[in-house]
N, C-alpha and C positions, 0 to 999 in steps of 0.2 A: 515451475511451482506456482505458479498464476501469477505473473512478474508483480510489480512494484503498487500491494492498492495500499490508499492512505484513509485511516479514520482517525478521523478526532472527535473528541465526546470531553465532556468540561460539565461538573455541578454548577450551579451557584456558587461555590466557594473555592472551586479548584476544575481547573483544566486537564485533561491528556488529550495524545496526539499520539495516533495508532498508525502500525501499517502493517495489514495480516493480509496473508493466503488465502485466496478464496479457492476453491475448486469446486468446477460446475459437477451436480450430481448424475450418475448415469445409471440405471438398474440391469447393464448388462450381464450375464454371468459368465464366470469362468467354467468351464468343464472343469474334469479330469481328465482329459486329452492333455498328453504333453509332450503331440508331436509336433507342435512350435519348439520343444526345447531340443537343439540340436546336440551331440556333444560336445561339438565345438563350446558353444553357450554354456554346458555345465563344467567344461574344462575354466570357464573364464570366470563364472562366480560360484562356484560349487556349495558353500553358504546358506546364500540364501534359495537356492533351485533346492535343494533338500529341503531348505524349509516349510516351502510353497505346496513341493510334491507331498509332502506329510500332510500340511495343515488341509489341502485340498481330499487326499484319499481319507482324512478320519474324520472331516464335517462334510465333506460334500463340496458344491459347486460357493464360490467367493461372487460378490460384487465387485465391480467396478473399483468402486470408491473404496474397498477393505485392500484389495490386492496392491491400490496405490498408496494406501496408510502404511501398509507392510514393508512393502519395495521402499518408499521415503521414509519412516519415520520408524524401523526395527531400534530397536536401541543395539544390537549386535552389529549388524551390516547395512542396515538403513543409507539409503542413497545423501541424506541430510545430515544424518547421523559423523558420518564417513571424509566427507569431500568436502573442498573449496571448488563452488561449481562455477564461480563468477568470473567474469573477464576474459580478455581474448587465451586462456589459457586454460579455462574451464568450460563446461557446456551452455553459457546465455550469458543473456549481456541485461542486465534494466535501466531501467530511466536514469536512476542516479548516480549512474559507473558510467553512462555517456556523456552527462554534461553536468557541471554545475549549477547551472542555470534552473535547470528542474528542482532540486533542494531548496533554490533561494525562493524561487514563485510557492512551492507550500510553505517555506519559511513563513512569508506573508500572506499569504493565506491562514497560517495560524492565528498572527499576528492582529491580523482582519477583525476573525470571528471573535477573538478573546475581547477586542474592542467592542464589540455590538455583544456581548455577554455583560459587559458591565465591567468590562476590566477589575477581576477577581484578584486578590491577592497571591493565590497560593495557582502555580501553574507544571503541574505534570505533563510532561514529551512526554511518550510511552508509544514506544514503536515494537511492534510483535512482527519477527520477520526482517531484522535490520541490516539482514546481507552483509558486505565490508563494515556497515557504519557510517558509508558516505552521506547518505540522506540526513541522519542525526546530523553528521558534521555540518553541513553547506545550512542546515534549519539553524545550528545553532552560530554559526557565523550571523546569520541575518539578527540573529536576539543583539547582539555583541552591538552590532549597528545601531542594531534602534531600542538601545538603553534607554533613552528619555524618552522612548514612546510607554516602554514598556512600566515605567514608572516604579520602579522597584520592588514587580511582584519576585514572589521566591520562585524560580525555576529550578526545578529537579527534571533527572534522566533515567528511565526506563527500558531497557531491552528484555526484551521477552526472546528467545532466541533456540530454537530444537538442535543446534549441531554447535558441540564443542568445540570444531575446527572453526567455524566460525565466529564465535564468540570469542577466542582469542585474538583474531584479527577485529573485530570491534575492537575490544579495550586498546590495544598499539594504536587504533584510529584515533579514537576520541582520548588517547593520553592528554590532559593538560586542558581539553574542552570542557570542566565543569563535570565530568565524570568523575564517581570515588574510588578510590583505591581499592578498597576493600566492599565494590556494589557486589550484592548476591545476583544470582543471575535465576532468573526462574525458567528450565526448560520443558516445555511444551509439548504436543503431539499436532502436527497439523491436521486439519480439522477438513474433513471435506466437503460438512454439510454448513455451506456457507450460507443458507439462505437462514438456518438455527441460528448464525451468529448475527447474524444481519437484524431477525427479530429479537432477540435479546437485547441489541446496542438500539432498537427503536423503542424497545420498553423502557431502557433506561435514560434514553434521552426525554422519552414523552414524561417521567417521572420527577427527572433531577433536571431538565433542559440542555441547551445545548446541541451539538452536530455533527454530523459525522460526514467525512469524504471517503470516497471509495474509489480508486481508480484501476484499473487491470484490462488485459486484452479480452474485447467479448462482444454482444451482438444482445438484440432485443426480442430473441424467442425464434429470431428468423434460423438457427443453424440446428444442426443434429449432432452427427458424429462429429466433435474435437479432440475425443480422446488420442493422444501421441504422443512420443517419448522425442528426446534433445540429446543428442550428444557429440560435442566439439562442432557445434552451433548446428549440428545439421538432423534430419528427421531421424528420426532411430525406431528400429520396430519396438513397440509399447513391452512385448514378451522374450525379450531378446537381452539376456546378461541383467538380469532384476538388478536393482542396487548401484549400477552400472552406470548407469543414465537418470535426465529428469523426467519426469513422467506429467502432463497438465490437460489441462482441459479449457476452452474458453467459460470464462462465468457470464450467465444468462440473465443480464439488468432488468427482465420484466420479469423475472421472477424473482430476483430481491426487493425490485419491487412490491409487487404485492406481499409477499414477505414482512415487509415493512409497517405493512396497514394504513389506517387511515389516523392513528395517533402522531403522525409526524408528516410533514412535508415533504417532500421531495422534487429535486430538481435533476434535472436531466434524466438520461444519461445524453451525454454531450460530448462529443471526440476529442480525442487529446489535444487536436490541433488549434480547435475551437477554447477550449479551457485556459491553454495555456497563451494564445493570444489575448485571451482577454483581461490576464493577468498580466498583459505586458512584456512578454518574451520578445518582441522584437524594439523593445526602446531597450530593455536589460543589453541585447546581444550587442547593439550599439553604442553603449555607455564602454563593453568590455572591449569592444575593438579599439577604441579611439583613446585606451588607456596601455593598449597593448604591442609593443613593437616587433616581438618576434613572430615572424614568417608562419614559423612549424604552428603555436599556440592559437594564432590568430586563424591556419588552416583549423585547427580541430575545433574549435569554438562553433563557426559555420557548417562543419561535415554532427557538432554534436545537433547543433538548430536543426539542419537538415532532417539527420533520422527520429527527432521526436518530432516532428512536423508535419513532414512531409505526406501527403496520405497515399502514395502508395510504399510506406514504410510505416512508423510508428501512430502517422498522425489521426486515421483514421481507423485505424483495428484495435487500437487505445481507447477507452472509455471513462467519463465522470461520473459519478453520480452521487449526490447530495442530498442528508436526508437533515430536517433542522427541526424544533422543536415550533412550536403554528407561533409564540410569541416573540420569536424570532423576527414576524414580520407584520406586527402588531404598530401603532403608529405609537412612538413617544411622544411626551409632551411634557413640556418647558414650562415651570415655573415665571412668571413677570409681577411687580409690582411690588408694593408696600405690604399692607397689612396681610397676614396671612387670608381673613376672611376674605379681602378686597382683591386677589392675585387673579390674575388672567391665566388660563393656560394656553399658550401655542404649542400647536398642534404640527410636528415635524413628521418628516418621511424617513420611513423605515432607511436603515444601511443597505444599500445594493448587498447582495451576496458575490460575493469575488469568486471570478473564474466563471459565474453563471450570464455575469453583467458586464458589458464592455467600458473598462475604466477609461475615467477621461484624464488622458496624460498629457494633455497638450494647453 
């Protein structure tokens, strides 16, 4: 489903903190050939293959991107719809079911930006796409820690969520983490023209200020065909059991890029490996070993480092990319002295942007 991207967007007066679905666009078409569908296949999802063959024989040939709206997001048999697709027991695995470590470095990267925003009172998480809920959890564990950073703004939680089944396992996650009882849940359609959402959240950051993070597996204009389906971790043909399987595509950063325009800034895109070291994932991994004595834990900590790191695994087919509002990197300046008329101003350096700029932890 385009694994795990992160935006966050914040007015002046209030913060959120996004993580939505991008899927890269494709103008392939489908036929009306449906000698891909074997009967095997229609024995296995019978559903939604009648619904395919109808909608296909009475408009004509589908795109890409509608056949993967269909197949994910039917509200009857939709693949999202349907399934728990997470974990070694479902079809993929994301950043935030591997390690906790991932949650805690956007934790503070939230934590960052809201600083260099002016430390706003009112702070909305708002995660679209929040899988188990681990990410929310492990972000909001980090808030928990840095109470006195945070200074007593109001933090609220947001799931924006397309699959019942999983919105269930959210609330059991975040039981007790500052979640309400009784949250409405707003469900969704995922979206596939991500480069639309991408220029809508530059409008409204160019407008209200503010930032957004983006992160997911993908490349800078160099790839073609990504289109492919996942199922019990492994490649699955795209037209084989619809509904069945996930269905994704890499998203293409030089054209959300441009996408973007020229009202907001933009940093990177920059590899996962690259972001997340520069956030300090290897002094975090360290801090958790040397606090941790079991054997097995302390194995998965380093095999979780490993696969978001390592680049021929997560570290390098993962992507950043940052877009900030231009006064974001504008130089503040400091009041000094006595009389109002009589005051000096010094003139300070902008906040590094975290994850872009190599923190000095030493």
């Amino acid at each position: 489903m385009g694994t795990i991207q992160k935006l966050f967007n914040f007015s002046r007066t209030s913060v959120s903190f996004f993580a939505l679905s991008l899927t890269a666009q494709r103008t392939w078409m489908l036929s009306r050939s449906c000698s891909s569908f074997s009967s095997e296949t229609q024995a296995v999802n019978p559903s939604m293959l009648r619904h395919l063959v109808s909608k296909i024989t009475a408009t004509g040939p589908i795109t890409v991107a509608e056949y993967m709206r269909e197949v994910l997001t039917n509200p009857v048999s939709g693949y999202y719809v349907k399934n728990d697709m997470l974990g070694a027991d479902g079809d993929f695995i994301t950043s935030p079911e591997i390690s906790q470590i991932f949650g805690e470095l956007l934790g503070i990267w939230c934590v960052s930006e809201w600083m260099a925003a002016g430390k706003p009172k009112t702070f909305q998480l708002v995660e679209l796409g929040p899988g188990r809920g681990s990410l929310t959890s492990d972000v909001l564990r980090v808030f928990g820690q840095l109470q006195s950073v945070l200074c007593g703004a109001s933090v609220s939680v947001h799931l924006v969520e397309v699959s019942p089944k999983l919105s269930q396992v959210q609330a059991h996650c975040l039981v007790g983490e500052n979640t309400q009882a009784d949250e409405q849940r707003q469900h969704v359609e995922v979206c596939a023209e991500g480069g639309v959402i991408v220029q809508k959240l530059a409008n409204r950051i160019s407008e209200d200020g503010g930032a957004a993070l983006i992160a997911d597996y993908g490349h800078s204009g160099t790839k073609t065909d990504t289109f492919r389906g996942f199922k019990g971790h492994k490649l699955h043909d795209v037209l084989e059991a619809p509904g069945r399987a996930d269905l994704t595509a890499d998203v293409d950063f030089n054209y959300l890029r441009k996408m973007a325009g020229d009202a907001v800034v933009c940093f990177g895109p920059i590899t996962q490996r690259a972001f997340l070291k520069n956030m300090g994932i290897d002094t975090r991994l360290q801090v958790l070993l040397k606090s941790c004595k079991d054997s097995s834990t302390r194995a998965q900590l380093v095999h979780g480092y490993s696969m978001l790191t390592e680049p021929e695994k997560m570290g390098h087919r993962f992507q950043f990319l940052s877009m900030l509002h231009p006064s974001r990197l504008s130089q503040p300046e400091e009041e000094k002295g006595g009389m109002a008329r009589t005051r000096k101003k010094k003139v300070l350096a902008p906040l590094p942007v975290a994850g872009f700029t190599e923190l000095g932890l030493n």
